[in-house]
C-alpha positions as CSV (number, residue, x, y, z in Angstrom):
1,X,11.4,21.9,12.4
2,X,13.8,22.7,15.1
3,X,17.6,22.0,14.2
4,X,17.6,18.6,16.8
5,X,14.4,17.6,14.4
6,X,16.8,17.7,11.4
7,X,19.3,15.9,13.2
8,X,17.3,12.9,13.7
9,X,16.1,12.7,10.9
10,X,19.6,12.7,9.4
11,X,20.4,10.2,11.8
12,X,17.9,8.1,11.0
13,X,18.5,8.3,7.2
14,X,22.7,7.7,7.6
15,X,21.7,4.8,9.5
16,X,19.6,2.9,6.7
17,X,22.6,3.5,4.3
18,X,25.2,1.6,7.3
19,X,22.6,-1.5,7.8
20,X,22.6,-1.8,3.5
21,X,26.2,-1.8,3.8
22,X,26.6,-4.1,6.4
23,X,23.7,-6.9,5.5
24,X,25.0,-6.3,1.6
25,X,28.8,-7.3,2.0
26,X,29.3,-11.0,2.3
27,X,26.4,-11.3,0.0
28,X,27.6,-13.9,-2.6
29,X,24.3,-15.0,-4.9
30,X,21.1,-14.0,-5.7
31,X,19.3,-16.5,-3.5
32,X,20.8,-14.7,-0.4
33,X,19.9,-11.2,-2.2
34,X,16.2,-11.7,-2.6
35,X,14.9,-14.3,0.0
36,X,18.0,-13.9,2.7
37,X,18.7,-17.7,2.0
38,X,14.9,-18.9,3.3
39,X,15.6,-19.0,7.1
40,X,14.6,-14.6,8.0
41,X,12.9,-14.9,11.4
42,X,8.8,-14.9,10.7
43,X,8.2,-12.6,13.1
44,X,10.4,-9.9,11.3
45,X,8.9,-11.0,7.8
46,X,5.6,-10.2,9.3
47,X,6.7,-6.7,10.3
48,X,8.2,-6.3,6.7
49,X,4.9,-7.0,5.4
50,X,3.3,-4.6,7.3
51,X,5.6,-1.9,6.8
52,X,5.4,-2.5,3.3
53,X,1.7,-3.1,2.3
54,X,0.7,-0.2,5.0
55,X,3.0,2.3,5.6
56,X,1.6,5.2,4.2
57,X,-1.7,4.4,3.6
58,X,-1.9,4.1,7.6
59,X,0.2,7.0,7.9
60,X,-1.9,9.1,6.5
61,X,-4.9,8.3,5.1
62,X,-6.7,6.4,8.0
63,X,-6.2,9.9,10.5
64,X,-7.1,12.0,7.1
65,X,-10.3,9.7,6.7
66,X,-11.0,9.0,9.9
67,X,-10.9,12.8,10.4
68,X,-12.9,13.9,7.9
69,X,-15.2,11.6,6.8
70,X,-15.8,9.2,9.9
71,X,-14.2,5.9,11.4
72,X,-16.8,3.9,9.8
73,X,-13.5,2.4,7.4
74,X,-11.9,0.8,10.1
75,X,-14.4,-1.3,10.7
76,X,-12.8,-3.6,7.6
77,X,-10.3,-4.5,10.7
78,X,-13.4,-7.5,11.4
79,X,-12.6,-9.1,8.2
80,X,-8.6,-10.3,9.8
81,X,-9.7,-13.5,11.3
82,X,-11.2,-15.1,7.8
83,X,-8.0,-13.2,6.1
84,X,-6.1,-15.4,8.1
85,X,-7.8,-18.3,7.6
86,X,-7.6,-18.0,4.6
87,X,-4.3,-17.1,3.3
88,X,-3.0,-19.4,6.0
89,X,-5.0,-22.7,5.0
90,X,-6.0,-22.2,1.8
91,X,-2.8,-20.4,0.2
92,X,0.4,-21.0,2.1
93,X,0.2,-24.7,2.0
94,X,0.6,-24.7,-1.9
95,X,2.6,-21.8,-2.1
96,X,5.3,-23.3,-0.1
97,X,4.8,-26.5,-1.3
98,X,7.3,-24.6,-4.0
99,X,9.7,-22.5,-3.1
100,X,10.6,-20.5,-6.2
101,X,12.4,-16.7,-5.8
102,X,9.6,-15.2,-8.2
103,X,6.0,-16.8,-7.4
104,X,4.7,-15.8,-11.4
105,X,7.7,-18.8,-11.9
106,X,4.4,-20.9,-10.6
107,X,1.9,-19.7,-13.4
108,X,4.1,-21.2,-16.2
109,X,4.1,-25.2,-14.7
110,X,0.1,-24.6,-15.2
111,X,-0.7,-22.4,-17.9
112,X,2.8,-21.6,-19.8
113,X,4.9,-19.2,-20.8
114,X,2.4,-16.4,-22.2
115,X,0.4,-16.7,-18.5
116,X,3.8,-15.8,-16.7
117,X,4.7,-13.1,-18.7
118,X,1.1,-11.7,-18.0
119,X,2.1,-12.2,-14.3
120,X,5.0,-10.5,-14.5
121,X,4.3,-7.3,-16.4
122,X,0.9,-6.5,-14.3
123,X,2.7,-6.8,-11.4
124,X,5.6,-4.6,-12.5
125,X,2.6,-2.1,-13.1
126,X,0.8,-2.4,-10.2
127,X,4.2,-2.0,-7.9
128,X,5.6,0.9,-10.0
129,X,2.1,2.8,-9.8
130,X,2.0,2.2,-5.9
131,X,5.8,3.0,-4.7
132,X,5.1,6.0,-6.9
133,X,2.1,7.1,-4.9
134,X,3.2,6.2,-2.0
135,X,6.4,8.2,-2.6
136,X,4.3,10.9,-3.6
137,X,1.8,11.4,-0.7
138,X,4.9,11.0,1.8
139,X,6.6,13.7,0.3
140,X,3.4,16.0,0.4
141,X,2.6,15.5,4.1
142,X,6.9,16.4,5.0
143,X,6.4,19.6,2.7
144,X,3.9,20.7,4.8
145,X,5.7,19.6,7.8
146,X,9.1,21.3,7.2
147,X,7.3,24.7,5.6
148,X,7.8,24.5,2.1
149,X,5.2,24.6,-0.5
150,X,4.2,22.0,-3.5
151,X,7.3,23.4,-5.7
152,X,9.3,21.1,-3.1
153,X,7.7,17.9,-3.3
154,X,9.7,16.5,-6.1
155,X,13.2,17.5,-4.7
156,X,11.8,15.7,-1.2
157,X,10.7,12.5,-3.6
158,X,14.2,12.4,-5.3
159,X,16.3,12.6,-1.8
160,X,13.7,9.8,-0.8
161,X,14.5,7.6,-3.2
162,X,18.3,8.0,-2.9
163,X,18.6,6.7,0.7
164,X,16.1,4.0,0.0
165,X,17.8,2.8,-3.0
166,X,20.8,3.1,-2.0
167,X,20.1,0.8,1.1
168,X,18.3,-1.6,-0.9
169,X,21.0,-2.3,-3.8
170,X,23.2,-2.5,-1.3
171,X,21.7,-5.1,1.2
172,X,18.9,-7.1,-0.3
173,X,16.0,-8.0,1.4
174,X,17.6,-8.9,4.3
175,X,18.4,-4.6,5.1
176,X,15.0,-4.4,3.5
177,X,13.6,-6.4,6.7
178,X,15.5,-4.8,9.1
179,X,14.6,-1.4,8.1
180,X,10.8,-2.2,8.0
181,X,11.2,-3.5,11.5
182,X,12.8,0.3,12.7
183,X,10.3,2.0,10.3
184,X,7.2,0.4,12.0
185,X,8.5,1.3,15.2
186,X,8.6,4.9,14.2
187,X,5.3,5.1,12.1
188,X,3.8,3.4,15.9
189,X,5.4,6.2,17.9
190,X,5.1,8.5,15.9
191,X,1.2,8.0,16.2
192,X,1.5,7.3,20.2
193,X,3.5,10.6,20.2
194,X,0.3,12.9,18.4
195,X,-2.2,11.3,20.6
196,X,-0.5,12.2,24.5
197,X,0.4,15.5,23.1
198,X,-3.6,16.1,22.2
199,X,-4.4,14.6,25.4
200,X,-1.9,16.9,26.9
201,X,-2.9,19.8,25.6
202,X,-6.1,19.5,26.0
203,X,-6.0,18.5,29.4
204,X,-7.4,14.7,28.8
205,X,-9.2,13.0,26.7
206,X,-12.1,15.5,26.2
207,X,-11.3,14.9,22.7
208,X,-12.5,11.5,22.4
209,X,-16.2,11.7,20.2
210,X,-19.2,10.6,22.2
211,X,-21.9,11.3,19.1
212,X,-21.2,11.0,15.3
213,X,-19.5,14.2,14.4
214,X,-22.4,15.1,11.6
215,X,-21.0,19.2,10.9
216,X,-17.4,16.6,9.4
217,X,-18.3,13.1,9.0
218,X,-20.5,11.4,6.0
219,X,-23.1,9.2,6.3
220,X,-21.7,5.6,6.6
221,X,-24.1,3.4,6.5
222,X,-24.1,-0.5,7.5
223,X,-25.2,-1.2,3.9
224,X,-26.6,0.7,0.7
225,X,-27.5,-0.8,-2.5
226,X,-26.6,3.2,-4.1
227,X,-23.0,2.1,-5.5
228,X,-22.7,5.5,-5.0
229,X,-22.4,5.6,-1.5
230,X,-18.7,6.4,-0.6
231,X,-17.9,3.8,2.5
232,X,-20.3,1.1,4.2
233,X,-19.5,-1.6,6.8
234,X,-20.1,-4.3,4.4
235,X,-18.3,-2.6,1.4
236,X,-14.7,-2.1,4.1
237,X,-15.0,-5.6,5.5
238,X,-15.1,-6.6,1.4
239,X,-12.6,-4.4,-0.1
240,X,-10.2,-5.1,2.4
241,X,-10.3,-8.9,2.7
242,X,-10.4,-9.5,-1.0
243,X,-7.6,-6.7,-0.9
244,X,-5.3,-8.8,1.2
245,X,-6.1,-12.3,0.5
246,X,-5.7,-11.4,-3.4
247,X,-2.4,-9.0,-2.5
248,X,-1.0,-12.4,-0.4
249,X,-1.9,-14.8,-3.2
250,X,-0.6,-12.9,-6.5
251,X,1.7,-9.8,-5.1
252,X,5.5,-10.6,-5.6
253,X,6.2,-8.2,-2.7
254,X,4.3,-10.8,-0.3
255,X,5.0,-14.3,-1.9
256,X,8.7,-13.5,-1.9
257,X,8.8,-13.0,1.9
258,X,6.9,-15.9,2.6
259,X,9.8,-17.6,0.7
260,X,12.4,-16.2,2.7
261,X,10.6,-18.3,6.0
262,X,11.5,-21.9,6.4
263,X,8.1,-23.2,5.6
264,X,4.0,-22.7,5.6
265,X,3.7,-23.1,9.5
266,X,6.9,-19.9,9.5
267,X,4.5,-18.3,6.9
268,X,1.6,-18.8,8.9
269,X,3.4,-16.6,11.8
270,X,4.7,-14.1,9.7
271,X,1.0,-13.4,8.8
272,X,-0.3,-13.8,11.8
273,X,2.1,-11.3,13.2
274,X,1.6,-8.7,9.7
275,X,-2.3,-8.9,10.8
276,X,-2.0,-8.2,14.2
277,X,0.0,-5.1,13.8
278,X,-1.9,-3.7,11.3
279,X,-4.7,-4.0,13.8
280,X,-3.3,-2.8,16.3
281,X,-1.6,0.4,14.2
282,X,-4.8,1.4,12.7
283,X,-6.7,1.4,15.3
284,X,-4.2,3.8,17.0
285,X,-4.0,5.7,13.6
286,X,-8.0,6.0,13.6
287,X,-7.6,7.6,17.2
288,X,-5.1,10.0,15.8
289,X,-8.0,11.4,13.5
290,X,-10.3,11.6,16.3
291,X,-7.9,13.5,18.7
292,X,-7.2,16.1,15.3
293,X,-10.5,16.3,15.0
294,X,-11.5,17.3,18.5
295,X,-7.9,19.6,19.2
296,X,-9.9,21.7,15.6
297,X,-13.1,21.4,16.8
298,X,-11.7,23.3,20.3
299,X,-9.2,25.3,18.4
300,X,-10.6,26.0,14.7
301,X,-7.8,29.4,14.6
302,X,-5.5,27.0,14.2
303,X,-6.7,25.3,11.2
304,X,-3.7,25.4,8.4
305,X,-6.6,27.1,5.7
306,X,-9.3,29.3,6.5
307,X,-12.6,27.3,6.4
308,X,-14.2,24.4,8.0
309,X,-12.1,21.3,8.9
310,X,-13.8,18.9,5.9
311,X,-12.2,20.2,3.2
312,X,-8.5,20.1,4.3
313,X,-8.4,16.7,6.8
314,X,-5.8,15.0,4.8
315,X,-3.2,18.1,5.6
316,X,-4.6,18.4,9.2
317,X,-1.9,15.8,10.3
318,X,0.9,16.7,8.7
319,X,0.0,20.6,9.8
320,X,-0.2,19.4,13.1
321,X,3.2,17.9,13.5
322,X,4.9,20.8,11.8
323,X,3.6,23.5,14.1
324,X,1.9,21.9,17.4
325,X,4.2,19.1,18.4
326,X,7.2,19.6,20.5
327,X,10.9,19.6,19.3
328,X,12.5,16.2,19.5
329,X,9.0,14.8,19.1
330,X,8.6,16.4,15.4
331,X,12.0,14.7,14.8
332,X,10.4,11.6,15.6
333,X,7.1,11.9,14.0
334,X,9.0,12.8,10.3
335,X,11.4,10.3,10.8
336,X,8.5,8.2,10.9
337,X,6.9,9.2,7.7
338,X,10.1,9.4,6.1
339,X,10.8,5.7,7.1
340,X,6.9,5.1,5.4
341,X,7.8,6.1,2.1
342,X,11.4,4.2,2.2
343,X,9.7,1.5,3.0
344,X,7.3,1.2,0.3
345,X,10.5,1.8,-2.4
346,X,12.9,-0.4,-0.7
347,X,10.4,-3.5,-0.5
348,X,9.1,-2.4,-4.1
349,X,12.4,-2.5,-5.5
350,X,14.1,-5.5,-4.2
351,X,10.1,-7.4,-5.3
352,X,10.6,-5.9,-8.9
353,X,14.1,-6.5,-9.1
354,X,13.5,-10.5,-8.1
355,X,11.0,-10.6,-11.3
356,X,12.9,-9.2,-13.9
357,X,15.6,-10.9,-13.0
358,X,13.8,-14.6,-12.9
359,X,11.2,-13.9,-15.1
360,X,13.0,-12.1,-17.6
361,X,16.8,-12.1,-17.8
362,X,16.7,-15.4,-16.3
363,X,14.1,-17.0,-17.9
364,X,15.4,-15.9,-21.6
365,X,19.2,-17.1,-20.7
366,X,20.4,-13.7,-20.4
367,X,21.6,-14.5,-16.9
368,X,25.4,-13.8,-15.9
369,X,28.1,-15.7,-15.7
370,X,28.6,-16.3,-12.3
371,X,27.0,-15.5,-9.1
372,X,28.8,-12.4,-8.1
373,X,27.8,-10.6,-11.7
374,X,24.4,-12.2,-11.1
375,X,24.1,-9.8,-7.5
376,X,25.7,-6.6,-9.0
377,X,23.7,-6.8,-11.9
378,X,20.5,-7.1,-9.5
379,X,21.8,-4.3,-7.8
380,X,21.7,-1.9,-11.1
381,X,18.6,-3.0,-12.0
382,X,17.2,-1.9,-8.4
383,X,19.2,1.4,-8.6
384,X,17.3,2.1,-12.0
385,X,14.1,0.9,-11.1
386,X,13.9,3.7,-8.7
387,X,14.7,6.3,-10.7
388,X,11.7,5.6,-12.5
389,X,9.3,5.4,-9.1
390,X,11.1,8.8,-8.8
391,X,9.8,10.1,-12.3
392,X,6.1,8.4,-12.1
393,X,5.2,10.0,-8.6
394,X,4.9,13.4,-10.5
395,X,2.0,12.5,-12.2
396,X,-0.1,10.6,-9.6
397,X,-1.0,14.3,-8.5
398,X,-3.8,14.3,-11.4
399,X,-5.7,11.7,-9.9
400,X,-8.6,13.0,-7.9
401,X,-9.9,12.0,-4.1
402,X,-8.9,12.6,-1.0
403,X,-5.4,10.3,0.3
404,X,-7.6,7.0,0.6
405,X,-9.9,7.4,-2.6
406,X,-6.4,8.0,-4.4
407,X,-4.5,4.9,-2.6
408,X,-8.0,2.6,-4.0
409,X,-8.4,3.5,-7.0
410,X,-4.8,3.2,-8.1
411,X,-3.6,0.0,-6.0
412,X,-7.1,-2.0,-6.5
413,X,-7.0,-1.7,-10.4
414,X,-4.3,-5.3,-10.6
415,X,-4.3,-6.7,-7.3
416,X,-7.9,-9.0,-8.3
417,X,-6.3,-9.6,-11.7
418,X,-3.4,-10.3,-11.1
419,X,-4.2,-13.0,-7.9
420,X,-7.0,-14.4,-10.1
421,X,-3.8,-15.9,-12.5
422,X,-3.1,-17.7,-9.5
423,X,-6.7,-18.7,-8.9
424,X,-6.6,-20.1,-12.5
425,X,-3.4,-22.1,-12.2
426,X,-3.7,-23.4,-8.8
427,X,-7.4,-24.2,-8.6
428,X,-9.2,-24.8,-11.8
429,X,-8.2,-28.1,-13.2
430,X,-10.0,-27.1,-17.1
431,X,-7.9,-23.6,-16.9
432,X,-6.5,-22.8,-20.2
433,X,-4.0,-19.8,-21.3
434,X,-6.8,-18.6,-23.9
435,X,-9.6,-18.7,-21.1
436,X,-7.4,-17.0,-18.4
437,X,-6.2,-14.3,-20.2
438,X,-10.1,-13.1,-21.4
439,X,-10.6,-13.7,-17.6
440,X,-8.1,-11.4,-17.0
441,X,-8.7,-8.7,-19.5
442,X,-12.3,-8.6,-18.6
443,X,-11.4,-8.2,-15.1
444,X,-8.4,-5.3,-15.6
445,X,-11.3,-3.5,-17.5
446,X,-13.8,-3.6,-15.1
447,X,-11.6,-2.5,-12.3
448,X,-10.7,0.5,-14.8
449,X,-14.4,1.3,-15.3
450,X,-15.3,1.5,-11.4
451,X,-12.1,3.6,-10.5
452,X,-12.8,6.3,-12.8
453,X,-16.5,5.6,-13.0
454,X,-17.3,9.9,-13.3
455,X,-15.2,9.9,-16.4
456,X,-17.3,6.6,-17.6
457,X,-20.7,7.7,-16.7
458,X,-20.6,11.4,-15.1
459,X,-20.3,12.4,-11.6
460,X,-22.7,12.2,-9.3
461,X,-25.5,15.5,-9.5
462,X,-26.5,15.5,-6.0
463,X,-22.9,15.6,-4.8
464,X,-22.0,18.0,-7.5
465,X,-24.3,20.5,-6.6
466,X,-23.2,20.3,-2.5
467,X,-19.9,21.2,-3.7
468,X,-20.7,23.9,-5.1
469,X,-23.2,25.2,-2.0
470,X,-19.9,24.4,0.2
471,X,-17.2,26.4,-2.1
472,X,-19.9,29.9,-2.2
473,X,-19.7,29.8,1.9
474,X,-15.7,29.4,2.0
475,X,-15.2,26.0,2.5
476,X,-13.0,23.7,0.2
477,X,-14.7,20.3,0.2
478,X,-12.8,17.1,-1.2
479,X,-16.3,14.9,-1.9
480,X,-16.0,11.9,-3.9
481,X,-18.5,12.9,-7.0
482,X,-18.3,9.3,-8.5
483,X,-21.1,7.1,-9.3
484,X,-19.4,4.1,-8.3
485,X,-17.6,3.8,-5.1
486,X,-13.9,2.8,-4.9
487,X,-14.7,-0.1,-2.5
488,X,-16.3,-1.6,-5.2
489,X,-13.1,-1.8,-7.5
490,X,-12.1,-5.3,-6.0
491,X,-15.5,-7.3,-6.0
492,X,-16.6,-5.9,-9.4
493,X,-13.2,-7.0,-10.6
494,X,-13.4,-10.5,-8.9
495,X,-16.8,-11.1,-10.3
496,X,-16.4,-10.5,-13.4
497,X,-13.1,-11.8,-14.2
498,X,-14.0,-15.2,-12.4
499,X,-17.0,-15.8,-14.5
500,X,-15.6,-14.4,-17.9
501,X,-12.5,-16.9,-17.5
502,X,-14.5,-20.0,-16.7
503,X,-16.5,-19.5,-19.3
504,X,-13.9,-18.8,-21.3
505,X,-11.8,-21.7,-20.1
506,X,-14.4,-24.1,-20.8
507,X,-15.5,-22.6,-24.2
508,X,-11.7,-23.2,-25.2
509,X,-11.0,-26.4,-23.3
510,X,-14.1,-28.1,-25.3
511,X,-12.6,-26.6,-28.7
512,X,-9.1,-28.5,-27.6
513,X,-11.1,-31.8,-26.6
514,X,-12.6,-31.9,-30.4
């Protein structure tokens, strides 16, 4: 990076800290802090949802996979329409039929105490386990991109997390909002930006694939009935609606910025819009992959590693903004992914700070005394819940698979769970607390036993042996040896926890009736 990169990307940074400051000081109560009073503009909520549910994954794991094992994933984009539908007409209406600052504050009118408590702690899980790999993936990709090596990361995680919690302590979910709007625009030219310089260099758009690119890309079938097949249509379009329908109906980071709209028909928009950008920016993402993939092809010299393009596609990006764009341009771009990973902490925190302090302080008359101790002491729980995203993202490194296997397996393993409370609560007039928490346990271990299905059951021979075949001729392949594929974490999950809790709602609800 040139020193003008650097300067933008300090400007950029100073600038998050200003907009915390300035949304932050006439804040007077908590109500302001976490759903900026209920009246945020929809159209900027569903930016913030976006930029928080798809920062980094888009970032870098749809050029990565797209790149090196085919663009069969982004076919999941079909499933949108019937996401809409459904969180729109089947979920919003009673969601916002309550307007509550933490949505687990819904499970207890149902199911009771114990049930929100569940809620509460799997969520805190779930969003502590994905900041910190979202943290951690950023900070990978700008190592590579500013020339240092793996040593780095954690020093580039830590000065992450200081800008983005300082921002969000600061200013509440309404700088939280406003930040995801600039990040998005970044993270969108940023990926604009990689694409005309391709197409510039290359003198067009000879780079574009007219045949399936079988040297790089894996079979991706329409269908298989081999669980062990790695990505189909069907399995994408699955995953990814049950994915976002379950993240919309159970995911504190969603249901609280449908509270900050005015009501389900705001909602409605702010989805809407959160859909339609996510279409539109990984589409552009999955073009990104294919114009990487054809500047190698044309150029293999000037490959980061020596070998074949397979085995290093998630580092072909990053390598290719640190040494191929232009100045000014790489300024952009990292600002970009810089903005990614703040945006996953900042929305992260200000979600996990809402619950503990509703569900927990709150809840158990700990709250303080008046309103202004009731903001300051959200704001020190927000500083300290990221110092410990900070100190988890250096272990997410020991979990295997290539930048989307990782994302899967780790954010799938509570999003079905933790949405099927809701299902429970909402829906199921016989639901019980005893019933819904086998349910759930069934379904937490289920999703465990599919995301690390080699450990479970062994890895996959076939696969196993190709790796090998690939490493004796100098190539360093990153193939998914599991048995089970990770697009199978959610429906397994959903399956299984639905039919284990109504049984074990009914079994218990006829024990109550004697």
């Amino acid at each position: 990076m040139s020193p003008i990169d650097w300067i933008i990307l300090c400007v950029y940074a100073v600038s998050t800290i200003m907009l915390g400051w300035y949304f932050g000081r006439k804040q007077k109560s908590t109500g302001e802090y976490f759903t900026g009073s209920g009246n945020i503009n929809p159209l900027l909520i569903g930016v913030s949802l976006f930029a928080t549910l798809l920062s980094t994954i888009s970032y870098l794991a749809l050029p990565g996979e797209t790149l090196g094992k085919g663009p069969v994933f982004l076919t999941n984009y079909i499933a949108y329409p019937f996401i809409f539908l459904v969180i729109g007409f089947v979920i919003l209406p009673v969601y916002m039929r309550n307007k509550v600052t933490s949505a687990y504050e819904l499970l207890e009118n149902r199911l009771g105490i114990s049930i929100r408590l569940l809620g509460a702690i799997l969520f805190l899980l779930l969003r502590l386990v994905w900041m910190s790999l979202l943290v951690y993936l950023t900070a990978k990709a700008i190592a590579i991109m500013i020339g240092v090596g793996d040593d780095m990361v954690p020093w580039i995680v830590l000065v992450t997390g200081i800008f983005a919690i300082t921002y969000t302590s600061l200013g509440g979910l309404k700088a939280v909002v406003i930040t995801d709007l600039m990040q998005t625009i970044l993270l969108y030219g940023g990926a604009l930006l990689v694409i005309g310089t391709v197409t510039w260099k290359m003198g067009g758009f000879g780079w574009f694939p007219t045949e399936w690119q079988g040297d790089v890309w894996d079979a991706q079938p329409l269908y298989s009935m081999d669980p062990s097949v790695r990505v189909t249509v069907i399995g994408s379009i699955i995953s990814v609606f049950l994915w976002t329908v379950c993240t919309s109906a159970g995911d504190q980071v969603t249901v609280q910025r449908f509270m900050a709209t005015k009501d389900a028909k705001s909602a409605r928009k702010a989805t809407a819009m959160q859909l339609g950008i996510s279409v539109v920016v990984g589409m552009t993402l999955g073009l990104v992959g294919m114009a990487l993939l054809g500047f190698f092809q044309a150029n293999p010299e000037l490959l980061p590693e020596a070998g074949g393009i397979k085995g290093q596609a998630d580092k072909i990006f990053p390598h290719f903004i640190a040494f191929h764009l232009p100045p000014v341009v790489t300024g952009l771009v990292v600002s970009g992914l810089f903005a990614a990973a703040m945006s996953s902490i900042d929305s992260g925190v200000n979600s996990i700070t809402a619950v503990v302090m509703t569900d927990f302080l709150d809840r158990f008359d700990r709250k303080p005394e008046t309103d202004a101790k009731h903001v300051r002491t959200a704001r020190i729980l927000a500083v300290i819940i990221g110092v410990i995203v900070v100190l988890l993202s250096t272990v997410i490194k020991y979990i295997p698979g290539n930048f989307m296997a990782v994302t899967n397996k780790t954010v799938n393993l509570l999003t079905v769970p933790i949405a099927l409370l809701f299902f429970f609560a909402l829906y199921i007039p016989f639901a019980n607390a005893r019933g819904v928490w086998i349910g759930t346990i069934a379904s937490v271990l289920s999703a465990f036993l599919v995301a690390f299905s080699g450990g479970f059951f062994g890895v996959n021979p076939v696969t196993k042996h190709i790796e090998f075949s690939l490493k004796a001729i100098g190539e360093n392949p990153t193939i998914d040896l599991l048995p089970i594929s990770f697009q199978w974490i959610s429906p397994v999950a959903l399956v299984v926890g639905v039919t284990v809790g109504l049984i074990a709602c009914k079994l218990f609800s006829r024990k109550a009736s004697l």
